[in-house]
ZAMARGU-4260 file (C-alpha; in steps of 0.2 Angstrom, whole numbers, plus 5000, padded with zeros to 4 digits):
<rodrens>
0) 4867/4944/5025 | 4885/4934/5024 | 4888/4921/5013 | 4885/4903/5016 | 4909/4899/5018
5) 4915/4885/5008 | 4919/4867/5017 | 4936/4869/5025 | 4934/4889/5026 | 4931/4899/5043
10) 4926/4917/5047 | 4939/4929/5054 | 4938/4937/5072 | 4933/4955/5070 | 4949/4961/5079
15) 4961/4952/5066 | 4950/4960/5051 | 4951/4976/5063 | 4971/4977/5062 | 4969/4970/5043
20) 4960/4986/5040 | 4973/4996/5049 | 4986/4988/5040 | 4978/4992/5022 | 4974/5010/5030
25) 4994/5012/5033 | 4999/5003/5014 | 4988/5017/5009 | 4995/5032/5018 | 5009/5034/5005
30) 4999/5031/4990 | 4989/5048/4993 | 5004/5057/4986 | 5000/5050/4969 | 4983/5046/4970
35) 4970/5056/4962 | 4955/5063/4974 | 4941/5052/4964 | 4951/5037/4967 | 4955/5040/4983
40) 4936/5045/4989 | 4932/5025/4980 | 4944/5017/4990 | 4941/5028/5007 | 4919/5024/5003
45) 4924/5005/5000 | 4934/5004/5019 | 4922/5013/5029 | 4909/5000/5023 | 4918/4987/5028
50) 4920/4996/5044 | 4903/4997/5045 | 4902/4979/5041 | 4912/4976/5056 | 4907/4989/5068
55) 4889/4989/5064 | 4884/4973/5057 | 4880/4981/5039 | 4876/4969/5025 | 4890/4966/5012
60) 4884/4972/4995 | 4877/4957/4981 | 4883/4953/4966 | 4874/4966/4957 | 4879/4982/4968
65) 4898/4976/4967 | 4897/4974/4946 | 4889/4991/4947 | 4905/4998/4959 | 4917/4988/4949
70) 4911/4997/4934 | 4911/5016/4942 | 4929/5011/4948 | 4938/5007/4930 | 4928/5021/4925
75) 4936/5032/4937 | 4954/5025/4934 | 4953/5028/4916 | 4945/5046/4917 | 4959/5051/4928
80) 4974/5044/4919 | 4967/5040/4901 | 4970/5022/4901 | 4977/5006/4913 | 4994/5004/4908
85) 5007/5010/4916 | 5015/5013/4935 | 5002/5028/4941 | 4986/5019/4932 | 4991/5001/4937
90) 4992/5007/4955 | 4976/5017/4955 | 4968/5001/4949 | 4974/4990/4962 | 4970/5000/4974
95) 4952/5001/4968 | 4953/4984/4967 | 4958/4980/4983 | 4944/4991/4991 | 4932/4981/4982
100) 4940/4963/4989 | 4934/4972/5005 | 4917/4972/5001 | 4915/4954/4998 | 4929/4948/5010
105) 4921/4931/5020 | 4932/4920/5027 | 4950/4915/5026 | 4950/4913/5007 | 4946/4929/5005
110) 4954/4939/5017 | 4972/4930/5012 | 4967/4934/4994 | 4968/4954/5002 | 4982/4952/5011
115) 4992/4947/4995 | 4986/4961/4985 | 4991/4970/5001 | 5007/4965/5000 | 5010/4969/4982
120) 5002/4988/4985 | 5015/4991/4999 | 5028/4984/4987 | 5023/4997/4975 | 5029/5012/4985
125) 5048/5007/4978 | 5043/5012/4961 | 5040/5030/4966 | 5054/5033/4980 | 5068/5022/4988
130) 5073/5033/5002 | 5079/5025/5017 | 5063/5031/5028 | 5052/5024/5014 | 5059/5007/5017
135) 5058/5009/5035 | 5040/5012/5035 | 5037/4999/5021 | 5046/4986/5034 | 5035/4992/5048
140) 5018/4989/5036 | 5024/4973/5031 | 5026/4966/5048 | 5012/4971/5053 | 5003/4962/5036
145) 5014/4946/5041 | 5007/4945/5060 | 4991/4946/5053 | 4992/4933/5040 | 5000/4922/5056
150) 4983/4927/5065 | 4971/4923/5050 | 4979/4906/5048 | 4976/4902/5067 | 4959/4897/5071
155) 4953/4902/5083 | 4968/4914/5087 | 4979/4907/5098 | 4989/4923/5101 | 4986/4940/5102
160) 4995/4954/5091 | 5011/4956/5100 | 5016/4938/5097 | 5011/4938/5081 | 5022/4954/5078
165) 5037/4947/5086 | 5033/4930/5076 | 5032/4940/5060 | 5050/4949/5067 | 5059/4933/5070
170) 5053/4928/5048 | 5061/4945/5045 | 5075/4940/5055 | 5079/4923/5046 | 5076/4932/5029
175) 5090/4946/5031 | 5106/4932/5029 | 5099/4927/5014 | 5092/4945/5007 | 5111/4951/5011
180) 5118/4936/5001 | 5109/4940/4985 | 5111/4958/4986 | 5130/4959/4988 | 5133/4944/4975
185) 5116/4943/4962 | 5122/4950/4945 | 5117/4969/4945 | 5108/4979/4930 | 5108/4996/4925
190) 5094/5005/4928 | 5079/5001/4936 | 5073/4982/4937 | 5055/4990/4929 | 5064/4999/4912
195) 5060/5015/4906 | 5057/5030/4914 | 5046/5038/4928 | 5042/5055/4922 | 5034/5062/4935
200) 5044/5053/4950 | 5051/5066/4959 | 5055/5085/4954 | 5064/5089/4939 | 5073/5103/4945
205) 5080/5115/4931 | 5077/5115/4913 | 5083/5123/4896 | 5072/5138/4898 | 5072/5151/4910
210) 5056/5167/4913 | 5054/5176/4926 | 5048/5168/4943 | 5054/5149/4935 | 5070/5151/4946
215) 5063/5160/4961 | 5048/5145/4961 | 5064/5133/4965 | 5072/5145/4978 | 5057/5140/4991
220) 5061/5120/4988 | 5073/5111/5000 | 5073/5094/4989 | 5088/5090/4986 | 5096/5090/4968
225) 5114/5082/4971 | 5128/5080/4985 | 5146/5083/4983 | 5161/5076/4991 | 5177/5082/4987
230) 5193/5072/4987 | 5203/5088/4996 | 5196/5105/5005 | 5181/5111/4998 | 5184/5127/4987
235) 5178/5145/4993 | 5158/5147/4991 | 5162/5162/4979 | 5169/5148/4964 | 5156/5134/4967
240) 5147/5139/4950 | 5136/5122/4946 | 5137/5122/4928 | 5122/5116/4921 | 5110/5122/4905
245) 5116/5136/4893 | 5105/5149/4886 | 5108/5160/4869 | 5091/5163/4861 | 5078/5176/4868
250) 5061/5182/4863 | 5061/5198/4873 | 5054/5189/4888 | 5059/5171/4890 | 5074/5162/4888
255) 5081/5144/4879 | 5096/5135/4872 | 5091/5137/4855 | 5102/5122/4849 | 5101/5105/4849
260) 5108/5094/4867 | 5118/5084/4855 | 5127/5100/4846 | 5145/5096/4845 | 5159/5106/4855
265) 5166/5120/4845 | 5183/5116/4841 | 5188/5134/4839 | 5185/5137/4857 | 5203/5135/4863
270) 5205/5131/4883 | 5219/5136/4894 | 5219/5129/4913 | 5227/5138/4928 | 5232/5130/4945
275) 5228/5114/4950 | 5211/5103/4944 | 5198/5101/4958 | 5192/5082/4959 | 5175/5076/4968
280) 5161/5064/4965 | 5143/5069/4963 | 5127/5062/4965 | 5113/5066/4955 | 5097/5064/4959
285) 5085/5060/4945 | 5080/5073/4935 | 5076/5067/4919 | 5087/5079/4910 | 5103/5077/4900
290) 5115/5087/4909 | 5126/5083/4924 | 5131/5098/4934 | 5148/5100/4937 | 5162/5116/4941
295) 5167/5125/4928 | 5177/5120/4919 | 5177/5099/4919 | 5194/5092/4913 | 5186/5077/4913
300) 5170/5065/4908 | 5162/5052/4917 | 5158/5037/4909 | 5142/5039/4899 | 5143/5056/4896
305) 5151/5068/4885 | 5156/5086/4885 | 5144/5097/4872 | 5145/5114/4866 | 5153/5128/4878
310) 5160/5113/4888 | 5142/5110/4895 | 5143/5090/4903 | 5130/5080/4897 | 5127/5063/4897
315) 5123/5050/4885 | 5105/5047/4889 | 5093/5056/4902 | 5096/5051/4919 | 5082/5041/4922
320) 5089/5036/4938 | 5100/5040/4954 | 5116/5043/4944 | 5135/5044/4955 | 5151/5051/4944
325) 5167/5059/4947 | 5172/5075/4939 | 5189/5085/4940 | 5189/5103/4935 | 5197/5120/4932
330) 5190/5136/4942 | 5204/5143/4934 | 5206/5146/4916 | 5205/5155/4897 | 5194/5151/4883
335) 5203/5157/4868 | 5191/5161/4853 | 5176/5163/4847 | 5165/5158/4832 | 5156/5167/4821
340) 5141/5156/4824 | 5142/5157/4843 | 5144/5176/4840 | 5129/5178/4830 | 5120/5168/4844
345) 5127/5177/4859 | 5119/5195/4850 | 5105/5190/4849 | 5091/5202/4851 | 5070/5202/4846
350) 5067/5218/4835 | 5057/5232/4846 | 5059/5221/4863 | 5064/5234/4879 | 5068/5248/4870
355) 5071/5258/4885 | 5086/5243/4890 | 5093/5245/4874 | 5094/5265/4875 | 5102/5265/4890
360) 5115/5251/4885 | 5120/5261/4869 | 5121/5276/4880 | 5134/5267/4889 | 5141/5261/4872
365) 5146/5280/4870 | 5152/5280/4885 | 5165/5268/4887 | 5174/5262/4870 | 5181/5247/4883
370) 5171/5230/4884 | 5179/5229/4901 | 5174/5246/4908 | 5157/5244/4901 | 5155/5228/4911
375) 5161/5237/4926 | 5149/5251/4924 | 5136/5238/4923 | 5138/5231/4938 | 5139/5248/4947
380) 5120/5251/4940 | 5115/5236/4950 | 5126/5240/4963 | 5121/5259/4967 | 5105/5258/4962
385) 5089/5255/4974 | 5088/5235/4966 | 5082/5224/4978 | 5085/5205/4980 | 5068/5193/4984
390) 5062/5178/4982 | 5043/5187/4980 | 5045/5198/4964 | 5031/5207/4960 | 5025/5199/4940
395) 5029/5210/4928 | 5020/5210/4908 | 5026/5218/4892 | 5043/5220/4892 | 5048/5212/4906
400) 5067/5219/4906 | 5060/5237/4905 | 5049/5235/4917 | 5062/5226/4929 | 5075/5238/4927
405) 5066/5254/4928 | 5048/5250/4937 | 5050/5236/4951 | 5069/5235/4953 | 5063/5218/4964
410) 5068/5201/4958 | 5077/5186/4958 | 5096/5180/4950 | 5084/5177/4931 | 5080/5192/4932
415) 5097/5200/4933 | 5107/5188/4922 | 5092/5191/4910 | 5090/5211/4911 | 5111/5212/4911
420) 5112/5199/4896 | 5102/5212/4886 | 5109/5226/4893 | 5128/5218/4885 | 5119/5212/4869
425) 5112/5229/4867 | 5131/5237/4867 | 5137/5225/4857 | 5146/5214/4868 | 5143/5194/4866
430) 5134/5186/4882 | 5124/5171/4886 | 5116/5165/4900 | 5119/5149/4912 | 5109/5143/4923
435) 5114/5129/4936 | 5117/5129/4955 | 5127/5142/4966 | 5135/5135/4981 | 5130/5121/4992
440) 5127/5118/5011 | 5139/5108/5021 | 5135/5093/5030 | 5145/5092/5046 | 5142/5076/5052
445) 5144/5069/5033 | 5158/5082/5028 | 5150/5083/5009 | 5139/5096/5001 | 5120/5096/5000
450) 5117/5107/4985 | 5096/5109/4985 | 5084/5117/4973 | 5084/5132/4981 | 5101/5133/4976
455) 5097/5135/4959 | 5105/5152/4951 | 5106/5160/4936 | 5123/5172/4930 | 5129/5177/4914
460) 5147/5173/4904 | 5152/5188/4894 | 5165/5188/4879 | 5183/5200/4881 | 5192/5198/4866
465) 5209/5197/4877 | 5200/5186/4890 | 5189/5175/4880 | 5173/5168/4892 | 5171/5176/4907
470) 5159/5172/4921 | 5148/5190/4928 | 5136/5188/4940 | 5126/5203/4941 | 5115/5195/4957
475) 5133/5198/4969 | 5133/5217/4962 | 5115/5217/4972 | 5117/5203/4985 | 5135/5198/4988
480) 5128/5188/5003 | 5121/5177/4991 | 5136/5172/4984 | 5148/5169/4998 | 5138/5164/5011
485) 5122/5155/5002 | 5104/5159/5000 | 5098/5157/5017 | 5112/5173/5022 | 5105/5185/5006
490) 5085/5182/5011 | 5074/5193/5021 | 5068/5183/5037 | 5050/5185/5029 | 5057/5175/5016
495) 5064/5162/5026 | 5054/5147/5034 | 5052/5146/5053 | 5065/5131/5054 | 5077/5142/5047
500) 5079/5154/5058 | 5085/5156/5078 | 5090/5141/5092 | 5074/5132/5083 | 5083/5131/5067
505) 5099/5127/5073 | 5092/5112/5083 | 5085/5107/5067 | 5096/5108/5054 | 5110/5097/5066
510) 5095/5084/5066 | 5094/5084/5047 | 5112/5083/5044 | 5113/5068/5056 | 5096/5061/5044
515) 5104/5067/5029 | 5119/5056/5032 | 5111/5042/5035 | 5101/5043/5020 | 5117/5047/5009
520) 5124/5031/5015 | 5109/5020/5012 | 5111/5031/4995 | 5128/5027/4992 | 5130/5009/4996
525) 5113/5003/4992 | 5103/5012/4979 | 5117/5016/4971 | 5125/4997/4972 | 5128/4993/4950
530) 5139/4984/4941 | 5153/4996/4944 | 5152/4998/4963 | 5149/4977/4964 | 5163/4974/4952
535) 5174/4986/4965 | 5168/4976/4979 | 5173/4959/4971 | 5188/4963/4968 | 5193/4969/4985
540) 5186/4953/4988 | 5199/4943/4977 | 5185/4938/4965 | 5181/4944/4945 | 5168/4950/4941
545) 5161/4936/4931 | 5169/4924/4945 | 5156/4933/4958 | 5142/4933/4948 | 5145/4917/4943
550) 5145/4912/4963 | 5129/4923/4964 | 5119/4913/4950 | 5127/4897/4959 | 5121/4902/4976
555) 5104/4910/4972 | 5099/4894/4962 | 5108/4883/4978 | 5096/4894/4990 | 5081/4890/4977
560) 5082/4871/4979 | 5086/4872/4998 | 5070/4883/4999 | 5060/4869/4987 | 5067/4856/4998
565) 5062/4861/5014 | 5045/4864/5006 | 5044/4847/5001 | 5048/4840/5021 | 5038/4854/5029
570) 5023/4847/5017 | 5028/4828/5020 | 5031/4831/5039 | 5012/4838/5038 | 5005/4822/5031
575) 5014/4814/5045 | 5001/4821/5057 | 4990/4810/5065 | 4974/4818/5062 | 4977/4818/5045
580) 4984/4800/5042 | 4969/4796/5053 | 4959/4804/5040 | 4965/4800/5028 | 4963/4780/5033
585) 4945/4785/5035 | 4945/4790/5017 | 4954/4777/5012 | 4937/4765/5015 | 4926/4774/5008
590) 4934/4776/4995 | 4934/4756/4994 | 4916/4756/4992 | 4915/4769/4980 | 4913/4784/4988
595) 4929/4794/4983 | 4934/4809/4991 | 4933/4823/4977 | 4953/4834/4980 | 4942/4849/4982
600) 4930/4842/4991 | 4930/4850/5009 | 4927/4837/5025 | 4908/4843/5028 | 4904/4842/5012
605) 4912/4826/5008 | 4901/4818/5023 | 4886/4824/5019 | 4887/4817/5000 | 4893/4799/5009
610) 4875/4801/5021 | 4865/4804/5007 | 4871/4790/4996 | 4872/4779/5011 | 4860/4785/5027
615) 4866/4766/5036 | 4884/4774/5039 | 4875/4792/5041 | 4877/4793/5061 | 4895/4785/5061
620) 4900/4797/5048 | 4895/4812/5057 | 4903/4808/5075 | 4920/4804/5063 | 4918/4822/5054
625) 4915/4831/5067 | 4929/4822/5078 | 4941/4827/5064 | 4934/4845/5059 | 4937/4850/5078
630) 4953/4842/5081 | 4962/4849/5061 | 4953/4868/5064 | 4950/4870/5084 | 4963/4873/5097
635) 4979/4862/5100 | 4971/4844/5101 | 4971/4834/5117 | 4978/4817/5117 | 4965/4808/5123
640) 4953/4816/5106 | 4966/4811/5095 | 4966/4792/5100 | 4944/4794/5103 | 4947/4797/5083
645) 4958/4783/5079 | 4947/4770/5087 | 4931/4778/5078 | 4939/4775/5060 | 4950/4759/5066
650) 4931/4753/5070 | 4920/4760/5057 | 4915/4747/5042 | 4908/4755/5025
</rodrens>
């Protein structure tokens, strides 16, 4: 049984709470990315009661039964996360809490309090994505929660949905001058508004250790870990090695960096260029890592960052956030000497590990006196033998590398630079392994590369006392499509999705390029809009930077006042309605004989304290307060009721 409302509260029609619900239902559609399942079976329970409440007529639960629920619901929120604070748990609690609103959810009061947390739910989608289709579909919610609340505040409704929606449209329309004003002039921040990180927003991509299966696992995701635009033509697929995390230190099995991110760069480790430096711009995706991936080798450091040991780019601080630079590098060059430390490190070997590995490489030892020759021959092995290239190796135990190189002979680029690294450790030959991206896929319609996860390769540098560092990729012995044509040319069709393959997949992939260059723009002139990119835009504006921002602290607080000032009319313009001043006349008199209208105090509730304390002005009061509650909630007001009610109250005596 429903609730007696409140004085000056009204019940909703059951087709605005119907598009209410489906409103919440598409604010929640996102959410069940991050969600977990007991908290999305509480908020899914709590909606299909109220749809029951709507459809069926089903009682609203008491007090009681909503304490008890309330209860069950932080419960569940801090069994799944282990506390309230933070992003993922904060969101899990408002969503919990926004089910429950629906379970005592009256009249107008209450359904506005559901339409603001409503609001602030769909809002909270930014803090996990900011892609351009995300804040398309975040728009499309919010008009949609907009017509309603125009609805709710309509009693009865005088208009259906569709003008509602294009009501809602036009607010959005007035709004976007104003949203552009402050966007392009407000004094940017770096970093997200919120601080800190979000660990678990968004794949990570590659890190400092490599095992079997952890590269292929990448190979099957198309998220995208950077783009690429080059200042001139784009180099040959063969030299776009994306330099990213170096490996020296093996157990046997699995591999690491086995020093520190912050290690400094090794002085001894001469460097000689050749040919001209290639310059482009990246940008990163968030990772959460240190490293920015670049071409070996950079010549130079974006700001923020700093070259580390074995010229491995780093940057200050993990990216945390979208991050843009510009590189220049050398796919050309020498790397003179070598330390005794980075020589110890790049022998490296467990005691009693593959033993049949390391026979054979001291076979070759014998063989070939020559590093170079023995390298050759190496590459041969993989070459000539029955090795197979596939993202579905078969998982290996033990030694992995004797099991790979004379069992299975199927695996991925770890699995070569991994087996071969032993096999040049094992002769004696210094070698370490780098992992990183190979290649990149070029957008037409953009003309930039998309370099993906499933780009993400493994090769090996080997040290030639005449040639120093030398990059060996032991996968192009086995597949050499994968190297000069991409991933998708080296793959089996089995192991290639349905999208990426015949008249179906080439249809598709010119749709994603023309969806992909949409979002890098929204990318790079939006998300990626900071201090540095505002300061350039100023300036090509004729403005400083602090002249600009100074303008946009002027202007914002300018737009503040003019916002509070038409407040303050649209409020005194509403006093200035003739049912209220009527009203408020009425009250007025009362008020002379003592009968004080409480601020709170709604207009049915207000007459029937005055009938009560005075029964004489009982039937006078009651035609005057039920004139006014007509004419202030009803439809539009006629003329001829608006003047019954001024001679009523020009007539009554208290």
């Amino acid at each position: 049984m429903r609730a007696r409302l409140s004085a000056g509260d009204f019940p909703i029609a059951p087709t605005t709470n119907y598009w209410l619900l489906g409103a919440l239902a598409l604010a929640f559609l996102p959410h069940l990315a991050h969600l977990p399942p007991t908290i999305i079976l509480f908020c899914l329970a709590f909606a299909g009661w109220r749809l029951m409440v709507e459809l069926r007529g089903w009682p609203l639960p008491g007090k009681l039964i909503r304490f008890l629920l309330t209860l069950m619901a932080l419960a569940g929120v801090i069994t799944s996360f282990g506390t309230l604070a933070g992003r993922d748990p904060g969101t899990a609690l408002l969503a919990v809490m926004l089910g429950l609103k629906l379970l005592e959810m009256q009249g107008r009061r209450d359904t506005l309090v559901v339409l603001m947390l409503a609001y602030f739910f769909i809002i909270i989608l930014v803090l996990y994505s900011q892609s351009l289709w995300l804040i398309g579909y975040i728009v499309m919610v919010l008009l949609l929660l907009t017509s309603v609340l125009i609805q709710i505040n309509h009693y009865p409704a005088r208009e259906g949905l569709g003008a509602s929606l294009r009501r809602a449209g036009g607010l959005l329309l007035q709004a976007v001058p104003l949203m552009l004003i402050l966007f392009v002039l407000f004094p940017r921040i770096n970093g997200p508004l919120w601080g800190g990180s979000t660990p678990d927003s968004g794949g990570s991509g590659l890190d400092d250790n490599m095992s079997p299966g952890s590269i292929s696992k990448l190979g099957q995701s198309n998220a995208i870990a950077f783009r690429v635009r080059f200042d001139g033509p784009i180099p040959e697929n063969s030299l776009l090695y994306w330099r990213g995390p170096i490996l020296w230190q093996t157990n046997g099995n699995s591999w690491s960096s086995g020093m520190p991110q912050n290690a400094p760069a090794a002085r001894e480790e001469g460097l000689t260029t050749m040919g001209q430096a290639v310059a482009y711009q990246v940008t990163l995706e968030l990772h959460h890592q240190r490293w920015l991936y670049a071409l070996d080798i950079p010549a130079s450091i974006p700001p923020g960052g700093h070259r580390g040991h074995a010229f491995q780019l780093l940057a200050n601080k993990p990216t945390d956030d979208m991050r843009r630079y510009r590189v220049r590098s050398f796919s050309h060059y020498r790397l003179g000497r070598l330390s005794t430390a980075d020589r110890h490190r790049a022998l490296q070997l467990p005691a009693g590990r593959n033993p049949r590995t390391v026979a054979l490489a001291r076979q070759w030892r014998a063989r070939f006196a020559n590093d170079e020759q023995l390298v050759q021959h190496a590459l041969r092995y993989f070459r000539e033998q029955p090795f197979y290239y596939t993202l579905q190796p078969p998982l290996l135990g033990g030694d992995i590398v004797d099991e790979f190189l004379f069992q299975s002979r199927r695996g991925f680029c770890e699995h070569y630079a991994a087996s071969f690294t032993v096999l040049m450790r094992a002769a004696g030959i210094p070698t370490r392994v780098v992992t990183g991206y190979q290649g990149g896929e070029l957008n037409p319609v953009g003309h930039y590369l998309i370099v993906r996860q499933r780009d993400a390769h493994a090769w090996v540098e080997v040290w030639m006392p005449d040639k120093g560092w030398r990059r060996v990729d032991p996968t192009a012995a086995v597949s050499p499509a994968r190297i000069e044509k991409g991933i998708d040319s080296a793959l089996a069709p089995a192991d290639q999705g349905l999208l990426q393959r015949g008249l179906l997949g080439d249809v598709w992939r010119e749709l994603h390029y023309g969806a992909d260059a949409l979002g890098n723009g929204w990318t790079q002139w939006v998300l990626a809009y900071g201090p540095a990119l505002q300061n350039r835009l100023l300036s090509s504006l004729g403005m400083t930077s602090a002249t600009g921002k100074i303008l946009g602290i002027i202007l914002s607080g300018g737009l503040m006042l003019l916002l509070m000032a038409w407040g303050l009319l649209h409020h005194r313009r509403g006093n200035r309605d003739p049912v209220i001043r009527a009203y408020q006349r009425f009250c007025s008199k009362l008020a002379r004989r003592g009968l004080s209208r409480a601020p709170a105090e709604g207009p049915r509730d207000f007459a029937d304290r005055v009938i009560m304390r005075c029964p004489d002005l009982a039937a006078e009061v009651a035609l005057i307060n039920r004139l006014y509650t007509a004419l202030r909630y009803g439809p539009a007001p006629a003329a001829a009721t608006i003047a019954q009610l001024r001679r009523r109250i020009r007539a009554f005596r208290p």
